[in-house]
N, C-alpha and C positions, 0 to 999 in steps of 0.2 A: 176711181171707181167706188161704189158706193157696195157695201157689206149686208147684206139680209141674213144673220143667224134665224134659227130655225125659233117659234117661239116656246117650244117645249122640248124634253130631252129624255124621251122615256117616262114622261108623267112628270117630269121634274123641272120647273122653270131654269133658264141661264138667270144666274146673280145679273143685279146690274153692273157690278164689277167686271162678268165674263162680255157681257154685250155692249161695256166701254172697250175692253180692252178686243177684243174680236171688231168694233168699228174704227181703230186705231191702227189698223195692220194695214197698209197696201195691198190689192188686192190685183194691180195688174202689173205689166211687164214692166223691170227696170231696164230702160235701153238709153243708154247717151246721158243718164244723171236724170231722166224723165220715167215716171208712171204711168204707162199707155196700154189702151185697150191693148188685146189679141188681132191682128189685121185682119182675122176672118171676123172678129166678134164674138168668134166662141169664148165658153166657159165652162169650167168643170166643177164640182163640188166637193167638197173638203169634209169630212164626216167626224165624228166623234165616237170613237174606234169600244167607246161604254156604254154606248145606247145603239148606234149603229144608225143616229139621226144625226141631218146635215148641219153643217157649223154656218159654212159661206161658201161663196163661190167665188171663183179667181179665173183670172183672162189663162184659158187655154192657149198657147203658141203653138205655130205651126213654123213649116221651114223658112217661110220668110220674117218671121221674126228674128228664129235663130239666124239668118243669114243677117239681118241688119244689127245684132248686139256683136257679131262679131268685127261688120265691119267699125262699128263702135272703140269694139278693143285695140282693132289693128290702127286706126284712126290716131289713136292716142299714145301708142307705145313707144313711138320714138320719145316723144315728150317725155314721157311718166320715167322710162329708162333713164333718160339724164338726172331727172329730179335727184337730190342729194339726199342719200341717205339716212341724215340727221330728219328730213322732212318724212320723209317716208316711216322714219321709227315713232316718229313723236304722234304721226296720224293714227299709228296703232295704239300709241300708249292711251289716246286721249278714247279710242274707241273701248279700250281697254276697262277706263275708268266710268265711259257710258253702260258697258253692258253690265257693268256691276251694280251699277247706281239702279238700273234698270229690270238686276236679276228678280225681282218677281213677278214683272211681266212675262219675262222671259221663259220662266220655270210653270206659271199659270197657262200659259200660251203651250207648250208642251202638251202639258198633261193634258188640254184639251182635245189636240189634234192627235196628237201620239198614247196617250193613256196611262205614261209611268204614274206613278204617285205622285204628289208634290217635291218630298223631302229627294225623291230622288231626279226629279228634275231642277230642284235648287244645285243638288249635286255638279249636275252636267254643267250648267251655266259657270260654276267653280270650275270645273274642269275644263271645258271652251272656249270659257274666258284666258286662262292660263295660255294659249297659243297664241293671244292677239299680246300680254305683256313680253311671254319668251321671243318670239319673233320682233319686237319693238328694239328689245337689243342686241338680237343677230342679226338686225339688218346691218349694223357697222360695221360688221366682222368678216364681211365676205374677200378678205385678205388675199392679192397673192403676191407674189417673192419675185426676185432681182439676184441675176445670180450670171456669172463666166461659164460657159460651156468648159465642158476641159481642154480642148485644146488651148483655151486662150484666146479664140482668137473672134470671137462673138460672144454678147453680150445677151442672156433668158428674159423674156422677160412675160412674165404670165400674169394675167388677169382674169376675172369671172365678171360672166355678164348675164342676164338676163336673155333665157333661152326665148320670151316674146309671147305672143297671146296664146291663152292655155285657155281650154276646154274641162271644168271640174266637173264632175257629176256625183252628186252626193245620195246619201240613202235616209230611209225614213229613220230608223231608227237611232239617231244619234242626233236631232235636225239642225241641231247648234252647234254640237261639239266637232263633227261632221264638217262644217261648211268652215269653222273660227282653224280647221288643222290644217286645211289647204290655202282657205284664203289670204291670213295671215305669211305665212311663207311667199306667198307673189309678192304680195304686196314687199314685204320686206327684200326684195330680189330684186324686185323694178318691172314685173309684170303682169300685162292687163289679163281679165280674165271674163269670161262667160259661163255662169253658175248655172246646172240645171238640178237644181233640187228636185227630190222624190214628191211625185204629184202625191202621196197617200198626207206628205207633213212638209207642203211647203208654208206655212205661215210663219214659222221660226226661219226660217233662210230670209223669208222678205221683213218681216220687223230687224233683224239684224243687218240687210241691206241698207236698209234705212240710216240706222244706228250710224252703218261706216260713211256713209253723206253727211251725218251729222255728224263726224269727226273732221270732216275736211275730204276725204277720199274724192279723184277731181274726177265729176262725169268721164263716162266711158270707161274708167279702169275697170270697175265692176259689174257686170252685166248680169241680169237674172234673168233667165226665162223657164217658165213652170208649165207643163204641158200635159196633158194625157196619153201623150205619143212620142214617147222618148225616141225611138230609134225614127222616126218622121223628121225629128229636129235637129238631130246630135249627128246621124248618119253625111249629111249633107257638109257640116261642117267639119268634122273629121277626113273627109274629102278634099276639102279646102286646103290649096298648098297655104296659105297664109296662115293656117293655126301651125302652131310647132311643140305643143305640148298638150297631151291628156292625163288625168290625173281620176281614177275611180274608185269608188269604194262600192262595194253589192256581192252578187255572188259569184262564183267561178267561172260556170255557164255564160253568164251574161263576159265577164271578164274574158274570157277566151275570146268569143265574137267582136268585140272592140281590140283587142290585140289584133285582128286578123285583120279588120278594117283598118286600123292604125297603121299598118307594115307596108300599105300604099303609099304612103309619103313618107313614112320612116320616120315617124313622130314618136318622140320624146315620149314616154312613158311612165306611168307611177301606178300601181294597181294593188290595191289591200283590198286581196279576194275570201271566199270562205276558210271554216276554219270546224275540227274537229278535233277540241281540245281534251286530252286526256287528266285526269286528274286523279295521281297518283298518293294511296294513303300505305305506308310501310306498315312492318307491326310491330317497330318504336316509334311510332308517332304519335305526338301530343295529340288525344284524340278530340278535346275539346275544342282545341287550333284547330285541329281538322274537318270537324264539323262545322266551327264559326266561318275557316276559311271556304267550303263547301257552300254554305249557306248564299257566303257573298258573289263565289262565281259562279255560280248555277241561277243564282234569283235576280241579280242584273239588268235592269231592263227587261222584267219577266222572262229574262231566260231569251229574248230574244238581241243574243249578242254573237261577233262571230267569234269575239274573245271568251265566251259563255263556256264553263265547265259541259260537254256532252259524254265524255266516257269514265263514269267512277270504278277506275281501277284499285281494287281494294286486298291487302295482303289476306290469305283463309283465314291464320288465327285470330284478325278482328275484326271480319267482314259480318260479323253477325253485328255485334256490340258497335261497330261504326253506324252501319246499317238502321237499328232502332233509334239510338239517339237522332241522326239525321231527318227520319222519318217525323219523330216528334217534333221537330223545330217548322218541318215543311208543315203536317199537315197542322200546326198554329198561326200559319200568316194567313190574314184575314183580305178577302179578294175584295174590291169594289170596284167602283170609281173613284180615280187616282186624287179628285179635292176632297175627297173625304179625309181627315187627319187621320183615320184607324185603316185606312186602306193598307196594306205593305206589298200585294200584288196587284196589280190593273190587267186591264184587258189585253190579246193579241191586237195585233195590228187591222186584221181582216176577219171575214169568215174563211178564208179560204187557208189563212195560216192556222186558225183554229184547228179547221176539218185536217190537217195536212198532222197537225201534232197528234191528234185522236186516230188516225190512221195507221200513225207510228206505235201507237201505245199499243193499241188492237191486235196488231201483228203480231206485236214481241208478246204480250199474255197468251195470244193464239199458240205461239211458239211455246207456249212451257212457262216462261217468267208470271211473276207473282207481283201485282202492285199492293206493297203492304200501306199506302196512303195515297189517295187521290185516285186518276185509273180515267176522268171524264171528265167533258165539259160541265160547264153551269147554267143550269140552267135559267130562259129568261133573259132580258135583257142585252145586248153588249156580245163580244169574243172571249167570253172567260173561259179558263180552263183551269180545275184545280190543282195545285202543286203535287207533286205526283213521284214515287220513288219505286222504283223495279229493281228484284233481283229476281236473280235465277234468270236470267238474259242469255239464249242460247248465242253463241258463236255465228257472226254471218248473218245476226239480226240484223234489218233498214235501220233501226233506231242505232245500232253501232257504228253504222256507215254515213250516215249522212246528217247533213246540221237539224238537230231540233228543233230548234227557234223558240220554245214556249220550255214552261217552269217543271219540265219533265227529267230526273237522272237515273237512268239506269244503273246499275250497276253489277260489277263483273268482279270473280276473285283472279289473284296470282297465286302459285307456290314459292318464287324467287326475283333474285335483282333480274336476269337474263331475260324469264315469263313476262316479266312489270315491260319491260325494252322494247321485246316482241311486239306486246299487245300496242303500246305507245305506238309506235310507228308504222302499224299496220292498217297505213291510214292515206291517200293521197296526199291528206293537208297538212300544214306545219308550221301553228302562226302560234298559237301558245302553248304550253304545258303546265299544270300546277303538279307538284312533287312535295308532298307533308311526310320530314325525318325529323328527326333529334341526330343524325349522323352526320356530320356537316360535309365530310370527303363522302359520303353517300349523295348527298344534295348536288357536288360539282360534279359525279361522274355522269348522271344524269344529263344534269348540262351539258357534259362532253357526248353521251351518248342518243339523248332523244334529239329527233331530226324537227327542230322550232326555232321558231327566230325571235321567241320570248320563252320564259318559262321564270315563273312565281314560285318559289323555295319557301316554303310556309306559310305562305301567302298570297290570299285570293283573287286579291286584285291587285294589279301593276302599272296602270295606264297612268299615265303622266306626263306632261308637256315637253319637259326635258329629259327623255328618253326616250331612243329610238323606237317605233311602232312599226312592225311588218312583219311574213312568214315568208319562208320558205317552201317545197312545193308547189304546189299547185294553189298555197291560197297567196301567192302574190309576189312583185316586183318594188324592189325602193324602199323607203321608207319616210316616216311621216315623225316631225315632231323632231325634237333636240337639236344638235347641229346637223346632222344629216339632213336634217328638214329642207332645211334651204336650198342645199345642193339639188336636190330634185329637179330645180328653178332656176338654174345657174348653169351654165356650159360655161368649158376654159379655153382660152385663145391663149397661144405663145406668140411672141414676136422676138424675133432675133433682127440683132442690129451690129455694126461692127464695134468693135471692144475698142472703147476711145483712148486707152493705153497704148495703139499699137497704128494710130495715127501720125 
């Protein structure tokens, strides 16, 4: 399919660099190792989240595509399952060394559709790429044992296989990192898959589709279809006794609805749902840590992360003094558009995530709180919003309750360890926590005591390939990444057989 970016961008021409590399991206469905229209012919438009003017447009899927990439996958799976291991890992390793070679397309291609900055979508491609090399050599490892029942008189015998065609569904915000944390793991497992990346940033899903073609990856294992109509596409196939595995990343809400769909054929499961991360500052804590480490998890992807600092819980005696410093660092990051080199925040994703964080802030100042920097959008142009810090945040604020998604932190005092506890977990979610001491059996009890299925000990960010990714709660099921990854993708067969000793 042929690519029309738009010829201007808020007054501002695309480089020829943005309009080779935006005409170098596949544009329609990948089904069967092929690029093909949408079977209605639709298409949808792909925007640039800094001007709020169109990039391209891309083949819309409807059910009958998704219905043909999956028979696609099932097509293939007995094959691809047998494929040996060694093949399987080396496909990743060599995509591994493409998406590297490739990382400033990758990270230019981002910033276009999605709006971080550059430096931090060079980031992510570091970081995404990292699951296509970790997965390259856990494919080997998926080991099981040989072993005497106790009586003696039978022979264990277990093995992991390949639970079979998986349905991913990935979200805008991460478009690479996102797609390389599940794909990678099938792939290293032995199973096919049909990718429905998020219509708002599917152009990094289909350049990295690409990418794994040009590693070797054999038609049909990978399928991508990018839609307008997610629940039109994805609902039918979830349906399907033939899929045996879903694997989603997005919000809760949506997360609950696909559990409930899914529980009809009792399909295999993996879900990293929202998340309302508290971010705990003591008052022995290094405060300059704690504002740098503040800085990192709060401004992340503009703040639109589910692993994104949302509740700064701050001890009285240096909720002031934490408070100003932090203020100063936010209201210095300079908003643009994300090719700008001086950029350090970019735009929201939408208008509607804009409108959704200003309605947040509105309330909670309404309510009594104080934004001692930022407080509104920007005007002009794009979804920007300025970096923005609240105290005096009553109790039973929406901004305490629910995900932020933009570069907004509120913040809240404690009087004690017990207070810090309370406010922590009085939260449905429980996917990260950050906790800044100098106390180190203070930093473990934490751990033993906030209900999270990560939690960062001085430290603002923890995401990494080789460690386990997921919450407890309500934001989700499984986990993504390290050795656990795999297993996700893996079910265990026993066979017993008679103990050839006793023949």
């Amino acid at each position: 399919m042929t690519v029309s970016p738009t010829a201007e961008l808020s007054g501002a021409k695309l480089t020829e660099r943005e309009r080779a590399l935006l005409a170098s991206v596949p544009t329609g469905l990948l089904i069967n190792g092929e690029w093909r229209p949408a079977a209605s012919g639709k298409t949808f438009v792909v925007e640039d989240p800094s001007t709020g003017q169109a990039l391209v447009e891309v083949a819309d899927a409807g059910a009958e595509d998704g219905a043909a990439a999956l028979d696609a996958a099932v097509a293939v799976q007995e094959e691809w399952a047998a494929t040996p291991a060694r093949v399987r890992a080396e496909i990743l390793r060599r995509a591994f060394d493409m998406v590297t070679a490739r990382a400033d397309d990758l990270a230019l291609l981002m910033t276009l559709e999605m709006g971080k900055p550059l430096a931090e979508a060079r980031g992510e491609v570091s970081y995404g790429s990292e699951f296509l090399r970790w997965f390259s050599e856990e494919a080997t490892r998926s080991f099981g044992r040989y072993s005497s029942n106790p009586e003696g008189t039978q022979q264990i015998m277990v093995q992991k296989k390949p639970v079979g065609p998986c349905l991913l569904i990935t979200p805008w915000n991460f478009p690479l990192a996102m797609a390389t944390r599940k794909i990678a793991p099938a792939i290293a497992a032995g199973c096919t898959m049909v990718l429905k990346p998020a219509n708002l940033t599917p152009l990094t899903s289909h350049l990295f589709a690409q990418i794994m073609m040009e590693a070797g990856l054999p038609a049909g294992v990978l399928n991508v279809v990018s839609t307008s109509d997610a629940g039109g596409v994805t609902a039918p196939l979830i349906q399907d006794s033939r899929l045996r595995k879903l694997s989603f990343t997005g919000s809760t809400p949506v997360g609950k609805r696909l559990l409930a769909d899914a529980s009809a054929n009792v399909l295999r499961t993996s879900m990293e749902l929202g998340g309302n991360a508290p971010f705990l500052v003591f008052d022995d804590a290094d405060l300059d840590a704690a504002v740098e480490g503040a800085m990192a998890a709060k401004l992340r992807n503009m703040g639109e992360a589910c692993t994104a600092a949302n509740r700064f819980l701050v001890h009285e005696s240096v909720a002031e003094e934490f408070a100003t410093r932090f203020a100063a660092r936010m209201s210095a990051m300079t908003t643009g558009r994300g090719t700008d080199p001086a950029t350090k925040v970019g735009p929201l994703i939408d208008a509607k995530s804009r409108d959704k964080v200003h309605s947040l802030v509105s309330e909670a100042v309404a309510g009594g709180a104080t934004a001692i920097t930022g407080g509104s959008a920007v005007e002009g142009a794009g979804y920007f919003y300025q970096p923005t810090v609240l105290t005096g945040v009553e109790p039973g604020a929406r901004i305490l309750t629910e995900e932020i998604f933009g570069p907004v932190a509120p913040i809240v005092t404690f009087k004690n360890e017990d207070e810090a506890v309370a406010l922590a977990n009085n939260t449905e979610y429980g996917l990260v926590a950050y906790v800044f001491t100098k106390d180190h059996n203070r930093g473990l009890r934490m751990a033993n005591r906030i209900e999270t299925g990560m939690m960062g000990l001085n430290a603002g960010v923890i995401s990494n390939a080789a460690a386990p990714f997921g919450g407890v709660k309500q934001s989700g099921l499984g986990r993504e990444g390290s050795i656990e990854g795999i297993e996700e993708y893996l079910y265990t067969q026993y066979i017993g057989f008679p103990n050839p000793n006793n023949a």
